[in-house]
Each structure stands twice: as C-alpha cells, then as structure tokens.
Backbone and ligand atoms as CSV (ligand in chain L), in Angstrom:
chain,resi,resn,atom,element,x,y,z
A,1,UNK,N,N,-36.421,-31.353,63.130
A,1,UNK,CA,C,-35.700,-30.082,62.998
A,1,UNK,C,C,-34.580,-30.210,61.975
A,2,UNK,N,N,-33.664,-31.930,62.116
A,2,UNK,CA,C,-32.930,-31.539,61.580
A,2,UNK,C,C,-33.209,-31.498,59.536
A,3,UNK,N,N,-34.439,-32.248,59.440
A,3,UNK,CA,C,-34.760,-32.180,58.114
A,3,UNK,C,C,-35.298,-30.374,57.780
A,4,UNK,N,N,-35.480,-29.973,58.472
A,4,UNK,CA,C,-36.097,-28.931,58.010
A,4,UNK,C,C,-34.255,-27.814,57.466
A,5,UNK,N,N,-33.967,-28.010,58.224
A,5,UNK,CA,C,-32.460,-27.088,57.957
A,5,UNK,C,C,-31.993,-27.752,56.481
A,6,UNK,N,N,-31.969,-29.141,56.472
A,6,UNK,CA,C,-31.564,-29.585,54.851
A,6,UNK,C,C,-32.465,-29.248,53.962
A,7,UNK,N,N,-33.600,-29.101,54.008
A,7,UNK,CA,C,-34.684,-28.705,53.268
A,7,UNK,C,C,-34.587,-27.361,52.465
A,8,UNK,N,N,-34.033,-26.080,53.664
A,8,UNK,CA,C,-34.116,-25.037,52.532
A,8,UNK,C,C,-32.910,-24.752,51.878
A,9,UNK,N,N,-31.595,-25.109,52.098
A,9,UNK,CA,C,-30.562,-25.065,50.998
A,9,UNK,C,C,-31.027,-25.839,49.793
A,10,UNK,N,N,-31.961,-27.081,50.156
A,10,UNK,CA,C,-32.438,-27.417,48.750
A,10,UNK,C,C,-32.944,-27.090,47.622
A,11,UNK,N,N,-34.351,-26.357,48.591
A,11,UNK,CA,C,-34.818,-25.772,47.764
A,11,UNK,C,C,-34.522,-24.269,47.025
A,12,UNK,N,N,-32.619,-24.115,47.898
A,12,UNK,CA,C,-32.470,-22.569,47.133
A,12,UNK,C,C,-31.663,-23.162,46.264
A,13,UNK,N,N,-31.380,-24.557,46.404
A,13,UNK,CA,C,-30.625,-25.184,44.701
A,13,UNK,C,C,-31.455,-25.677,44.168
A,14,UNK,N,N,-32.889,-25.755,43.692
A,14,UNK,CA,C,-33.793,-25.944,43.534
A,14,UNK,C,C,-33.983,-24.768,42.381
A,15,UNK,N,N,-34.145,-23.389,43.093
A,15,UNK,CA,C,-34.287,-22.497,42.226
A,15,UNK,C,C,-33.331,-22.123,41.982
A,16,UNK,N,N,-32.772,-22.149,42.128
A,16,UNK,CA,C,-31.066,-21.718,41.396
A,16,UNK,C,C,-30.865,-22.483,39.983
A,17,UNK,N,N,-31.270,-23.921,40.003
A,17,UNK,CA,C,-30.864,-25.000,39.090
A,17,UNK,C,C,-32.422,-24.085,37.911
A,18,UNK,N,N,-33.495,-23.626,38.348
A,18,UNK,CA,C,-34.642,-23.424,37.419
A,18,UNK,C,C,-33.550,-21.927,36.515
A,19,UNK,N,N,-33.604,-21.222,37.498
A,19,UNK,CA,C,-33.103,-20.003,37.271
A,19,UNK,C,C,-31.854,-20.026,36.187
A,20,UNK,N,N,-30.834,-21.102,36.684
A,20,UNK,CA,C,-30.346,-20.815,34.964
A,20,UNK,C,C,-30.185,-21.559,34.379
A,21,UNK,N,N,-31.461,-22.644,34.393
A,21,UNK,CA,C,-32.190,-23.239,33.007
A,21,UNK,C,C,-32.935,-22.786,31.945
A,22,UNK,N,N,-33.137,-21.572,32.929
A,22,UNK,CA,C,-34.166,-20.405,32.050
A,22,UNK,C,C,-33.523,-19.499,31.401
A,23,UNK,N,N,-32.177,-19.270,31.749
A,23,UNK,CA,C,-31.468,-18.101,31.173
A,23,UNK,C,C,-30.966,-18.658,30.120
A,24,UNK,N,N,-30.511,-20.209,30.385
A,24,UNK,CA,C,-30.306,-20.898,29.248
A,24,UNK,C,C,-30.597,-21.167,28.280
A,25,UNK,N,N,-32.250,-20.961,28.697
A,25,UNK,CA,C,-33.630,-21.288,27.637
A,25,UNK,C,C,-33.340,-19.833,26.808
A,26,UNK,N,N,-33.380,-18.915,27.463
A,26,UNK,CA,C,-33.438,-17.882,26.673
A,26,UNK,C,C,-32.810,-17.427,25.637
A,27,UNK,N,N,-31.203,-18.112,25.654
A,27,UNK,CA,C,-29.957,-17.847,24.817
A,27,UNK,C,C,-30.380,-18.988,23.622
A,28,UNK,N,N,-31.385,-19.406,23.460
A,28,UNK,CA,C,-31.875,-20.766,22.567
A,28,UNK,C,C,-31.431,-21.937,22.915
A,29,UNK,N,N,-31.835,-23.100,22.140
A,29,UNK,CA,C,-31.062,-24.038,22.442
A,29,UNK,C,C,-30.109,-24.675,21.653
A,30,UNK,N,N,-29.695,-24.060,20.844
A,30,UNK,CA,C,-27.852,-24.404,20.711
A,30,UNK,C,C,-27.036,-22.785,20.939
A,31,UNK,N,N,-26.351,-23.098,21.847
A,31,UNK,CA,C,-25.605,-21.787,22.523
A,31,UNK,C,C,-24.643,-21.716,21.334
A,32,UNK,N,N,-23.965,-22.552,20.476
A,32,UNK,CA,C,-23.446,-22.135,19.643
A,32,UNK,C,C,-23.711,-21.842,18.233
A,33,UNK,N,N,-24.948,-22.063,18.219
A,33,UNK,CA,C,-25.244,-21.325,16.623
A,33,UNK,C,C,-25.216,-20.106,16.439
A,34,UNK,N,N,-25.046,-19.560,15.390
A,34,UNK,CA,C,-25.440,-18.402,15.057
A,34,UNK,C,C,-26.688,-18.142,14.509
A,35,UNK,N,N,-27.185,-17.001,14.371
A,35,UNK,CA,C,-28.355,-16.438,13.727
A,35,UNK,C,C,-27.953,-16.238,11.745
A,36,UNK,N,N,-28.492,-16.293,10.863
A,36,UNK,CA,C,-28.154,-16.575,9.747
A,36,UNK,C,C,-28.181,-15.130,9.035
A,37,UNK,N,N,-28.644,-14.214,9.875
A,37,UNK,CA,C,-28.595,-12.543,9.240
A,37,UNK,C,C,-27.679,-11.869,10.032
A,38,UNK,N,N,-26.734,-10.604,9.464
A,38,UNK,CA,C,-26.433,-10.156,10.792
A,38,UNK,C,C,-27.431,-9.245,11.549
A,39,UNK,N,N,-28.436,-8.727,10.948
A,39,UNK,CA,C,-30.219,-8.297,11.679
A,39,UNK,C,C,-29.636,-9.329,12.892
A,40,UNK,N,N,-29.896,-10.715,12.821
A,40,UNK,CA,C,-30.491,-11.714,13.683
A,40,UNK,C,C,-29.123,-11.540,14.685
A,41,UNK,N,N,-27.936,-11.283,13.952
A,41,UNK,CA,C,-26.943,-11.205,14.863
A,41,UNK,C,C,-27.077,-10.194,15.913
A,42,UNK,N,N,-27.014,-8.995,15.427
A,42,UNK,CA,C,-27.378,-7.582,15.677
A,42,UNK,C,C,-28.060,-7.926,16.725
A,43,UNK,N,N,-29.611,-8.493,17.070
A,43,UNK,CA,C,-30.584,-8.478,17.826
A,43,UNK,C,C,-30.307,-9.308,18.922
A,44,UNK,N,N,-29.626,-10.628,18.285
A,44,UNK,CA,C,-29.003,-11.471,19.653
A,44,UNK,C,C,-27.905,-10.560,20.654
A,45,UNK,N,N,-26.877,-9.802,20.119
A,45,UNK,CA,C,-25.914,-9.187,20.840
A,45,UNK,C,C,-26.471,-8.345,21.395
A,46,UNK,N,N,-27.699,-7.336,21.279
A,46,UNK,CA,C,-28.507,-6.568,22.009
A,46,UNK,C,C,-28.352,-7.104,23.498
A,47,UNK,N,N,-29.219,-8.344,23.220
A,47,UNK,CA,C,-29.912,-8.844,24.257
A,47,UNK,C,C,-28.555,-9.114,25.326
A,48,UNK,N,N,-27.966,-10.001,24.793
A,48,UNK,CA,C,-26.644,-10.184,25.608
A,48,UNK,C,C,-26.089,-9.052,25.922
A,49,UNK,N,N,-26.269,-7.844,25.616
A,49,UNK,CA,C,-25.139,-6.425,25.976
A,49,UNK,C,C,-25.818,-6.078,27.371
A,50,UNK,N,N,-27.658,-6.612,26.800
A,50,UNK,CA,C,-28.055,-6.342,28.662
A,50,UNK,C,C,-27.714,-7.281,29.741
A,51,UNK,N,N,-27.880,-8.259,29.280
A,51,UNK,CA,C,-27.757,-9.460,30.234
A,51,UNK,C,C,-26.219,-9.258,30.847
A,52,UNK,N,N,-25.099,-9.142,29.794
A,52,UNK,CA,C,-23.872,-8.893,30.122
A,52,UNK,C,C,-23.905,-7.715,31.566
A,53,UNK,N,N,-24.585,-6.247,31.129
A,53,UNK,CA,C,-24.710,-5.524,32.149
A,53,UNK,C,C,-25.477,-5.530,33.310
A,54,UNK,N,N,-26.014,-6.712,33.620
A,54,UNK,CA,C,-27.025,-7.072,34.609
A,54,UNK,C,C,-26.119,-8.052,35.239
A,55,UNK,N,N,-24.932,-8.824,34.452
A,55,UNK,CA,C,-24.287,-9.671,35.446
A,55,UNK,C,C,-23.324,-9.167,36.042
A,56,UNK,N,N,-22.876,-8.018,35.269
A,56,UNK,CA,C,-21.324,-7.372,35.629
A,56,UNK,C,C,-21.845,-6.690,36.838
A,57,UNK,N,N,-23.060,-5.683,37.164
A,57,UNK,CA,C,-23.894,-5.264,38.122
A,57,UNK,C,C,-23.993,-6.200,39.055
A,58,UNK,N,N,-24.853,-7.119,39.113
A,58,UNK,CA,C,-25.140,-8.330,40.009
A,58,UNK,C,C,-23.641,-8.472,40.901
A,59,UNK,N,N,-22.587,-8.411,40.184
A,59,UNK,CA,C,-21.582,-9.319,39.951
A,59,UNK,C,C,-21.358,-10.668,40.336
A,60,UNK,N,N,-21.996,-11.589,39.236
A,60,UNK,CA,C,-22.051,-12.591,38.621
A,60,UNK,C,C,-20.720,-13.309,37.677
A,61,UNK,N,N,-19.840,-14.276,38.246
A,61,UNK,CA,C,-18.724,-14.468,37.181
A,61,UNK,C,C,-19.007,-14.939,35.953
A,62,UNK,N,N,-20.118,-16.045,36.542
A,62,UNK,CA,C,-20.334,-17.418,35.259
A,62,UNK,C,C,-21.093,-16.864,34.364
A,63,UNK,N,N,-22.096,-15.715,34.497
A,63,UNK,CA,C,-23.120,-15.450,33.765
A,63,UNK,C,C,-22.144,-14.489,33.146
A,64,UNK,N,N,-21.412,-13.489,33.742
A,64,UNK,CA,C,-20.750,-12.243,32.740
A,64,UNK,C,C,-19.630,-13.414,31.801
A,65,UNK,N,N,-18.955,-14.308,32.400
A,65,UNK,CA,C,-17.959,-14.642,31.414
A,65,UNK,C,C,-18.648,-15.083,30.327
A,66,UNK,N,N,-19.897,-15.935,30.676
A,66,UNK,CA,C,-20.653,-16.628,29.364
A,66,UNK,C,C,-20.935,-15.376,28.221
A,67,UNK,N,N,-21.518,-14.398,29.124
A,67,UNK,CA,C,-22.337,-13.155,28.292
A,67,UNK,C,C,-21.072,-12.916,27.230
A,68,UNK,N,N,-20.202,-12.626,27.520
A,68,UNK,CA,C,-19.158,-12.039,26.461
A,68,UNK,C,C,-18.181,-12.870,25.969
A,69,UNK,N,N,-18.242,-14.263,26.485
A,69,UNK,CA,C,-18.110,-15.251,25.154
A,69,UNK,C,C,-19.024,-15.228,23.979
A,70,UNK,N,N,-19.992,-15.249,24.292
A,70,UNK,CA,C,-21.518,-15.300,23.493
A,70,UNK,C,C,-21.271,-14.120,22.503
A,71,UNK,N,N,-21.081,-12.853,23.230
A,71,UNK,CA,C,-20.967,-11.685,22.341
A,71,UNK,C,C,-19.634,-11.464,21.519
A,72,UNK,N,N,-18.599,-12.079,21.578
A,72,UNK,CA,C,-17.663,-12.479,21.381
A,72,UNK,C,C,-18.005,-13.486,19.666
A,73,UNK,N,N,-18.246,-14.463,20.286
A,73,UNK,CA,C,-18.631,-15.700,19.225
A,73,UNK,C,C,-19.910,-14.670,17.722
A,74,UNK,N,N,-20.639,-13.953,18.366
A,74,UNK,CA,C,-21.466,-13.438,17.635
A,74,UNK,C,C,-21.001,-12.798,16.591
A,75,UNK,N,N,-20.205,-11.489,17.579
A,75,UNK,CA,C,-19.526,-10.336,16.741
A,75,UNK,C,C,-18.370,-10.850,15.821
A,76,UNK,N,N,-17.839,-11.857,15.511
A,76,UNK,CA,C,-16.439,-12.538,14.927
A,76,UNK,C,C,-17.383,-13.240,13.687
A,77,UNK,N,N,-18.678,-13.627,14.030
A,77,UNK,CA,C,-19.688,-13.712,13.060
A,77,UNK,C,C,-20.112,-12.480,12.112
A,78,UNK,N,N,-20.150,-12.054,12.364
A,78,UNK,CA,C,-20.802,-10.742,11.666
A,78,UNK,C,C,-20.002,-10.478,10.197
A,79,UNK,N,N,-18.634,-10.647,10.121
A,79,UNK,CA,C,-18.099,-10.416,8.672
A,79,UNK,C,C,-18.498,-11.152,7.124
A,80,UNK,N,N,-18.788,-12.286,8.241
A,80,UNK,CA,C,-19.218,-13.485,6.739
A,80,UNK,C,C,-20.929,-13.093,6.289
A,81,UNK,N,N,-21.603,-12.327,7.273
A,81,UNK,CA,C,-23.029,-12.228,6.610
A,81,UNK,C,C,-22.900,-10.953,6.283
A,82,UNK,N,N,-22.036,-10.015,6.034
A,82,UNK,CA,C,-21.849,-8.943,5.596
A,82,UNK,C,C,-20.830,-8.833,4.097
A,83,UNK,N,N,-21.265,-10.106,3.436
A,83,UNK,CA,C,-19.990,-9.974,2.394
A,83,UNK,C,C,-20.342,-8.733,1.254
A,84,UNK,N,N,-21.832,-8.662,1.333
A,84,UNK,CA,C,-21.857,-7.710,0.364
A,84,UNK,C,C,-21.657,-6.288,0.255
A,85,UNK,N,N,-20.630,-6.034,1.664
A,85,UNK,CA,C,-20.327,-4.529,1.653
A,85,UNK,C,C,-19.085,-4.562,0.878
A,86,UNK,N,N,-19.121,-3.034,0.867
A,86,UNK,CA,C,-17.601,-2.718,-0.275
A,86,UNK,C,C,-16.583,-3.574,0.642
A,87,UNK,N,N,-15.441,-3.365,-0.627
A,87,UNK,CA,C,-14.517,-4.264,0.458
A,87,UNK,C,C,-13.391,-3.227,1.465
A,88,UNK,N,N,-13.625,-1.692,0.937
A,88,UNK,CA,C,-13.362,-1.323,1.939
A,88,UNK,C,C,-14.208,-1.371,3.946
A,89,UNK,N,N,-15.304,-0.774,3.173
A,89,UNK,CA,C,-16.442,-0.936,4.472
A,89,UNK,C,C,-15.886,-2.522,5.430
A,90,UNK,N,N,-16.067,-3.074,4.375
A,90,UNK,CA,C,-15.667,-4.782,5.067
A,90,UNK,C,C,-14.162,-5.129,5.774
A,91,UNK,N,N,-13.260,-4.360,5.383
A,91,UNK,CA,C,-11.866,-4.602,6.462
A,91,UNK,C,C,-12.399,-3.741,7.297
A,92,UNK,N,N,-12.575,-2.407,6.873
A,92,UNK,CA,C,-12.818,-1.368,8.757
A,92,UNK,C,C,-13.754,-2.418,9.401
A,93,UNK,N,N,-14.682,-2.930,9.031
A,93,UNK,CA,C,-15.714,-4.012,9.761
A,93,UNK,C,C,-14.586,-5.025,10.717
A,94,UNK,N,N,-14.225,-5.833,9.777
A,94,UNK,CA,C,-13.132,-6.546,10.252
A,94,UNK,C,C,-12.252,-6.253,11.834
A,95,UNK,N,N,-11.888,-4.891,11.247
A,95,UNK,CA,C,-10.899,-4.388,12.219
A,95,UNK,C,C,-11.444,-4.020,13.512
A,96,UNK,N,N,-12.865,-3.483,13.337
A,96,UNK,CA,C,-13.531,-3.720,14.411
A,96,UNK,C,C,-14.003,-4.373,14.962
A,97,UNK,N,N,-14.431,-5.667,14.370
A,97,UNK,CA,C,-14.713,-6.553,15.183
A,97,UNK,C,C,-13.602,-7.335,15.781
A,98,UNK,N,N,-12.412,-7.176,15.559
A,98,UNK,CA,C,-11.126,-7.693,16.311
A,98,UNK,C,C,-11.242,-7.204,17.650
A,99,UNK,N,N,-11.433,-5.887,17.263
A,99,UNK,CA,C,-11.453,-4.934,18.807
A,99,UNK,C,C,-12.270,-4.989,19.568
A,100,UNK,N,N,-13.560,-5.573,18.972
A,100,UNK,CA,C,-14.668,-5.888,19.783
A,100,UNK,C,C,-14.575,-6.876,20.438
A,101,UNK,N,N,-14.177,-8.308,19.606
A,101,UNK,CA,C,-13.941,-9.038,20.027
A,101,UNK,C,C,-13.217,-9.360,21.011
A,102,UNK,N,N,-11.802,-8.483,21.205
A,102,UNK,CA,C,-10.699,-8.480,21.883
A,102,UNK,C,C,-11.377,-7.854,23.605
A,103,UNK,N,N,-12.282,-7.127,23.455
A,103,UNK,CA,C,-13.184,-6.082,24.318
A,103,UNK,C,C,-14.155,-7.541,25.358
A,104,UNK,N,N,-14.610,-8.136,24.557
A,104,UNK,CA,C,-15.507,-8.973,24.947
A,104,UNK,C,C,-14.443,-9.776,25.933
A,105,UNK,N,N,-13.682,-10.432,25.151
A,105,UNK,CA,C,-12.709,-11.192,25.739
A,105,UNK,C,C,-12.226,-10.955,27.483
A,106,UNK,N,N,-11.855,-9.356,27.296
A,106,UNK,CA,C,-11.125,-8.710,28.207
A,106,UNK,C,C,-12.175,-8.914,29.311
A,107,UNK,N,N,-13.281,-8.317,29.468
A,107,UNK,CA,C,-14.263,-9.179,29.700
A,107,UNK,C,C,-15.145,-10.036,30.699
A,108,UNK,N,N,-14.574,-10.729,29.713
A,108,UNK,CA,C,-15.102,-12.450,30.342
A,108,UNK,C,C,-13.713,-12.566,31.610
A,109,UNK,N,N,-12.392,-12.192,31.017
A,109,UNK,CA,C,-11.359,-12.604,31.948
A,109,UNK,C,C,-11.428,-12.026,33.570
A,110,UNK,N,N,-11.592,-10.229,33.634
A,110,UNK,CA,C,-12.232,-9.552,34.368
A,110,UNK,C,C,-13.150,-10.375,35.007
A,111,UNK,N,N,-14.109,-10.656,34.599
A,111,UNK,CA,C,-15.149,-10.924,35.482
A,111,UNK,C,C,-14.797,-12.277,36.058
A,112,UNK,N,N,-14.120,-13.289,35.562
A,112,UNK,CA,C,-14.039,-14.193,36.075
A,112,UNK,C,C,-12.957,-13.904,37.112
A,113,UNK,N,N,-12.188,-13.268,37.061
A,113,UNK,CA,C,-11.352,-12.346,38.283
A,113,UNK,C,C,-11.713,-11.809,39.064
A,114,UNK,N,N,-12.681,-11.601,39.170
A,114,UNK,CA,C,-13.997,-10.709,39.664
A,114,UNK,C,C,-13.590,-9.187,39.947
A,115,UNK,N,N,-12.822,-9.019,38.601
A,115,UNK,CA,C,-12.125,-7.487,38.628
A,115,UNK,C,C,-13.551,-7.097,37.988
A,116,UNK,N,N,-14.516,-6.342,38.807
A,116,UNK,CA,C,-15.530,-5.953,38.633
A,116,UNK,C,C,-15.324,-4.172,37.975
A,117,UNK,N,N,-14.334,-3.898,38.476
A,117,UNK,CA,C,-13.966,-2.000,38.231
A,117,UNK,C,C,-14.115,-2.579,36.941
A,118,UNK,N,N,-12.838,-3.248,36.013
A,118,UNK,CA,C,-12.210,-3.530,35.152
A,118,UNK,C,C,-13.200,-3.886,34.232
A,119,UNK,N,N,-14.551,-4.955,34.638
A,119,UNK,CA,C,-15.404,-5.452,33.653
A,119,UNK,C,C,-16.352,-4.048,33.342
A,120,UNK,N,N,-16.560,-3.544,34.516
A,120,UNK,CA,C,-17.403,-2.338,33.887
A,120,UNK,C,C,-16.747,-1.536,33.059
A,121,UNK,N,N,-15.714,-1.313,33.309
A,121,UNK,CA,C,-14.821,-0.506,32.421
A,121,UNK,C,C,-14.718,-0.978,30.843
A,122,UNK,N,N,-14.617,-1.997,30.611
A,122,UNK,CA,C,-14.618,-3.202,29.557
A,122,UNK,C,C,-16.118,-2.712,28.879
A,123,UNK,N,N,-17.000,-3.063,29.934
A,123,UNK,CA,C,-18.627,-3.181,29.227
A,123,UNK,C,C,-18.955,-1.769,28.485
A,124,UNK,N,N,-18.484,-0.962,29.009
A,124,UNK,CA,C,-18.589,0.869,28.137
A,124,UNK,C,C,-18.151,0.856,27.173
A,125,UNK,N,N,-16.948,0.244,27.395
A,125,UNK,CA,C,-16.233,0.157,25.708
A,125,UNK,C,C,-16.718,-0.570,24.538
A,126,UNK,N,N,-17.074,-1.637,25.066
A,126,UNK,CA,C,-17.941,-2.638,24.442
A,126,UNK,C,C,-19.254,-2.005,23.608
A,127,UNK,N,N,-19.816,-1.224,24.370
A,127,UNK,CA,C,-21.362,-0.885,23.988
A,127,UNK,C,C,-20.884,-0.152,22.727
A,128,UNK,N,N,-19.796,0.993,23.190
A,128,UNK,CA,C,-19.561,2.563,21.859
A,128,UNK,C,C,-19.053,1.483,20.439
A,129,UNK,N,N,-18.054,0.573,21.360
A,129,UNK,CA,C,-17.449,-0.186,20.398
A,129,UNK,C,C,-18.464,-0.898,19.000
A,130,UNK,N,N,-19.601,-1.594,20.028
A,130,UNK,CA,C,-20.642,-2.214,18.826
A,130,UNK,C,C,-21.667,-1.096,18.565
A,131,UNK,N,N,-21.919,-0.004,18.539
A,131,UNK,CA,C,-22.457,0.934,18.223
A,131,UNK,C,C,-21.349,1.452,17.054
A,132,UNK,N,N,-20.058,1.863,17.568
A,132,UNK,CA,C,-19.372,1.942,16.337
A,132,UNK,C,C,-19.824,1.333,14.976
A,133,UNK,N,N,-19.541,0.023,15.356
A,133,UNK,CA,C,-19.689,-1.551,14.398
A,133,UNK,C,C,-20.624,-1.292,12.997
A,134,UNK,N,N,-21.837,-0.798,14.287
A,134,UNK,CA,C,-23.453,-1.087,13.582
A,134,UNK,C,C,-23.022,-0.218,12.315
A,135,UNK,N,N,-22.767,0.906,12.758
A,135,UNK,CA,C,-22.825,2.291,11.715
A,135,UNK,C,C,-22.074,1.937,10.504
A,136,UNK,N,N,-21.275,1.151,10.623
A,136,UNK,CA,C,-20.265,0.578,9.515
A,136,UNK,C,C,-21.259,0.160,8.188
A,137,UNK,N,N,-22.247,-0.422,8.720
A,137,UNK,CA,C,-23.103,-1.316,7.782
A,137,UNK,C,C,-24.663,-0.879,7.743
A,138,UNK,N,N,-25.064,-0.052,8.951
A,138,UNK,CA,C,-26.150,0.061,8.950
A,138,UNK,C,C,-26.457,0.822,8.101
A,139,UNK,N,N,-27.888,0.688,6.996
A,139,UNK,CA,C,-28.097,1.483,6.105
A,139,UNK,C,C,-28.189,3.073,6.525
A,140,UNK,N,N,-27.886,4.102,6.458
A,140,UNK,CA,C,-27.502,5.411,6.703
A,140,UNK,C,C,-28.898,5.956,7.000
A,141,UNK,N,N,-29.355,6.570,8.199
A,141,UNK,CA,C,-30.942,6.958,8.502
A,141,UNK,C,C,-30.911,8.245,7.059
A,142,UNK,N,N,-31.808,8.303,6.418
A,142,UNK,CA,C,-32.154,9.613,5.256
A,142,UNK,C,C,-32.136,10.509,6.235
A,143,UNK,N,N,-31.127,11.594,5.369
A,143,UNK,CA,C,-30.706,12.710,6.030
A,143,UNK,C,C,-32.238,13.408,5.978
A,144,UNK,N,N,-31.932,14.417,6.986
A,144,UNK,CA,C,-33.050,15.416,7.519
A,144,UNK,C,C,-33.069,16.697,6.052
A,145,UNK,N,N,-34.349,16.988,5.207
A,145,UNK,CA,C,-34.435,17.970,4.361
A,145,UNK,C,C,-35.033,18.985,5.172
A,146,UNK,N,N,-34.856,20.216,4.577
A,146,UNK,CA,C,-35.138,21.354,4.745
A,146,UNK,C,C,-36.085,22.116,3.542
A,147,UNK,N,N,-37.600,22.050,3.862
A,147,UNK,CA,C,-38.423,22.797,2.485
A,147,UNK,C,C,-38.482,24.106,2.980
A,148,UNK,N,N,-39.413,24.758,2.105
A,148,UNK,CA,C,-40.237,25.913,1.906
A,148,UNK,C,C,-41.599,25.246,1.948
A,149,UNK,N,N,-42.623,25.878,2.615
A,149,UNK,CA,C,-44.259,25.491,2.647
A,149,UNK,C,C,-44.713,26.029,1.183
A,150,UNK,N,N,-44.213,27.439,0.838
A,150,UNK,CA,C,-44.455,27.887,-0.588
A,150,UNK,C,C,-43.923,27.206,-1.392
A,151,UNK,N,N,-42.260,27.081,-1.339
A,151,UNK,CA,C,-41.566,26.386,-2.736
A,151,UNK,C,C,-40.758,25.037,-2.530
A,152,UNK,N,N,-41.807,24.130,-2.326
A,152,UNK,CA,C,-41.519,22.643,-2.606
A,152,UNK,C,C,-39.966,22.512,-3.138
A,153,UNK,N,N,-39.865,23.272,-4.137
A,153,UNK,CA,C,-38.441,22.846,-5.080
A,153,UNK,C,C,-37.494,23.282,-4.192
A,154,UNK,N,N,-37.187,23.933,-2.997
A,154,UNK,CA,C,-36.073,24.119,-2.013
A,154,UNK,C,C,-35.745,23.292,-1.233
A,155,UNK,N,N,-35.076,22.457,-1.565
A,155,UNK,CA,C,-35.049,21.565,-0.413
A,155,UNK,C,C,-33.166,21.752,0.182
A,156,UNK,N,N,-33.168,21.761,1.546
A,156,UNK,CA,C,-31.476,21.853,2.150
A,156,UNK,C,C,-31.363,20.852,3.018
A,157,UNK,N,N,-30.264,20.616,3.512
A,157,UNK,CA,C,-29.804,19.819,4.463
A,157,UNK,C,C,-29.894,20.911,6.052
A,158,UNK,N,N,-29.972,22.187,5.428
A,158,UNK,CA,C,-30.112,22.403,7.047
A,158,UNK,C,C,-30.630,23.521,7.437
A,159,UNK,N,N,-31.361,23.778,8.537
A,159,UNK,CA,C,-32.127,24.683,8.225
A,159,UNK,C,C,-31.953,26.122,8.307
A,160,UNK,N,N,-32.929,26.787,7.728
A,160,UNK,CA,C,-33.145,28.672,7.042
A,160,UNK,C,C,-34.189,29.187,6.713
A,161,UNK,N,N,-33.548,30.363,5.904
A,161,UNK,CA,C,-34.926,30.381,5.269
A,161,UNK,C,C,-34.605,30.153,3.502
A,162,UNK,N,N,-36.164,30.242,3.009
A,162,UNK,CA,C,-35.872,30.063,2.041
A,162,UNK,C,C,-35.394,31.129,0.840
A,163,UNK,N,N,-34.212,30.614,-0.092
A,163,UNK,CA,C,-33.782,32.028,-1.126
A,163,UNK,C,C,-34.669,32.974,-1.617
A,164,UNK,N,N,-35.954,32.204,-1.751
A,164,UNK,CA,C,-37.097,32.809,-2.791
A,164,UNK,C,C,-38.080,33.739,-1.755
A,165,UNK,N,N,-38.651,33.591,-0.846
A,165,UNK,CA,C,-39.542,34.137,0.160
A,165,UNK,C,C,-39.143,34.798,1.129
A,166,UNK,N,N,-38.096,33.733,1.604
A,166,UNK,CA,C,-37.389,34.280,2.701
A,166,UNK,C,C,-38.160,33.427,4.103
A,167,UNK,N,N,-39.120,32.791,4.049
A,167,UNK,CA,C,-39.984,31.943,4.805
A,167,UNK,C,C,-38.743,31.009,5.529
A,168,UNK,N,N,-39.400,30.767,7.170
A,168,UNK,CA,C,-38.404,29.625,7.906
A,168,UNK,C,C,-38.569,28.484,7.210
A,169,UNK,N,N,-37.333,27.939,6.690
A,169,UNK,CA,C,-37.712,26.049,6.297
A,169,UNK,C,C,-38.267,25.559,7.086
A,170,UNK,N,N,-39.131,24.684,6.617
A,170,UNK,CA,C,-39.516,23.624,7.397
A,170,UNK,C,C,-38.901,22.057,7.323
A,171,UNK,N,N,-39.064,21.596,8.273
A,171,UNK,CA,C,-38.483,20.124,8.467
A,171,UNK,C,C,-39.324,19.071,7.012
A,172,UNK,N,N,-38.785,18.816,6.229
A,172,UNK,CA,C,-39.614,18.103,5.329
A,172,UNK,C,C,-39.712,16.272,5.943
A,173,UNK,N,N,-41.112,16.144,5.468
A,173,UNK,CA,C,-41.633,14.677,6.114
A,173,UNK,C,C,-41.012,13.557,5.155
A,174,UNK,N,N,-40.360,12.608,5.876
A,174,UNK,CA,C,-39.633,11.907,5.157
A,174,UNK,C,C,-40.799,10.662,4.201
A,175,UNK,N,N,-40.813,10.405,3.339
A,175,UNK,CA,C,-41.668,9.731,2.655
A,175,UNK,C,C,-41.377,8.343,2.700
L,1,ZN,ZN,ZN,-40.301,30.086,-0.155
C-alpha cells in the first residue's frame, strides 16, 4: 500500500518534468537567441502572446514570467533588424518598443506576484501595444480602389458612383 501512495506523486512529477520539457522544446533550443528577421521575430512573439495568455489564464507564475521575458528579450530585438526604416519610423519604433518592453516586464513581475487582475490587465496592453508596433513597419495592406465596370480609368479610394455613367463603383480586384 505504502508503495503505491509514493508511486502516483511520481508519476505526476513524471509528467510534469515531460510537460515542460516540451514547452521548452517548443521555445527552441537556445531560449536566448533570436530569430535573424524581424518576420521571424514577429512570428516567435505571436506564439508567446498565446502561450503568455494561456499562462496568465491557467494562472501559472513560472510559465507567464518566462512568457514575457521571452517577449520582452524579442521585442528590444526588433530595432536592429529594422535598420532600414526611415529614421523617423525607427525612433517611434524605438519608443515603442520601450513601452512594450516596459509592458512585458510589468508582467512577468505581476504574475510572479500572482497579481493575476494586474497581469491580465498588462496582457491587453501588451497585445494593442505590439499590434501598434507591427503597423510601424509593416508594409501598408494596398489601399481598397474603387472602379467603374464601364470606365476602367475611374478609379477612387472610396466608394460611389461613377462621374461618367453614374454606375455603383465597384470594389476593384487587387492585382
Ligand atoms: Zn462609368
């Protein structure tokens, strides 16, 4: 009997020890490299923005503080693979990633406090915050045209009709 009682705390450190070997696995295996694009950056902080919100949920300390170190370390990355924006674009970048950074930070501290209100509160900001970020640099989606089915040569930003016919624009197909 009495082996059987030591047996299953084992085996729930057993899977516990798999469980975040795997999460570990997942973050690659050097937790501190970076990705060499900010694309690659971009895509790693994705992943961590969920994981971050799955630990702050859970409420998880070790996994949320890691998550937004990680996102932290990433986003403070992001200026040097972005040198080729203007150099205005590149301080507002800057300045946001302070704030992001500063966001992440806030954070990790929260959660390890297990001020859980506080980390969720943190994690919202976080998301608009690197959504902000992206737009800084992300190439601009091609604005939406406005044709004529008759006169090709009308094209607007928004829609009507057209001067010549008087026909509803149509949404023109982006090429
Ligand atoms: Zn027309």
């Amino acid at each position: 009997m009495k082996r059987i009682s030591l047996f299953t705390p084992l085996l729930a450190l057993i899977a516990g020890l798999c469980a975040s070997a795997s999460l570990r696995a997942a973050d690659g295996p050097a937790t501190n490299k970076v990705p060499a694009t900010a694309e690659g950056i971009v895509k790693e902080i994705k992943d961590h923005e969920v994981a971050l919100a799955k630990a702050i949920d859970a409420k998880k300390p070790a996994l949320a503080v890691q998550g937004a170190a990680r996102i932290g370390v990433l986003v403070s990355a992001l200026p040097d693979k972005l040198k080729s924006l203007s150099t205005d674009k590149l301080t507002g970048l800057k300045d946001r990633v302070k704030v992001t950074a500063a966001l992440a930070d806030q954070i990790g501290k929260s959660s390890a406090t297990n001020d859980w209100s506080g980390a969720l509160a943190g994690s919202g900001k976080l998301q608009s915050a690197l959504k902000d970020l992206q737009t800084l640099y992300a190439p601009a989606a091609p604005a939406v045209q406005y044709t004529c089915a008759m006169h090709p040569e009308i094209l607007r930003t928004s829609p009507g009709a057209c001067p010549i016919c008087g026909m509803v624009l149509m949404e023109k197909e982006k090429e």
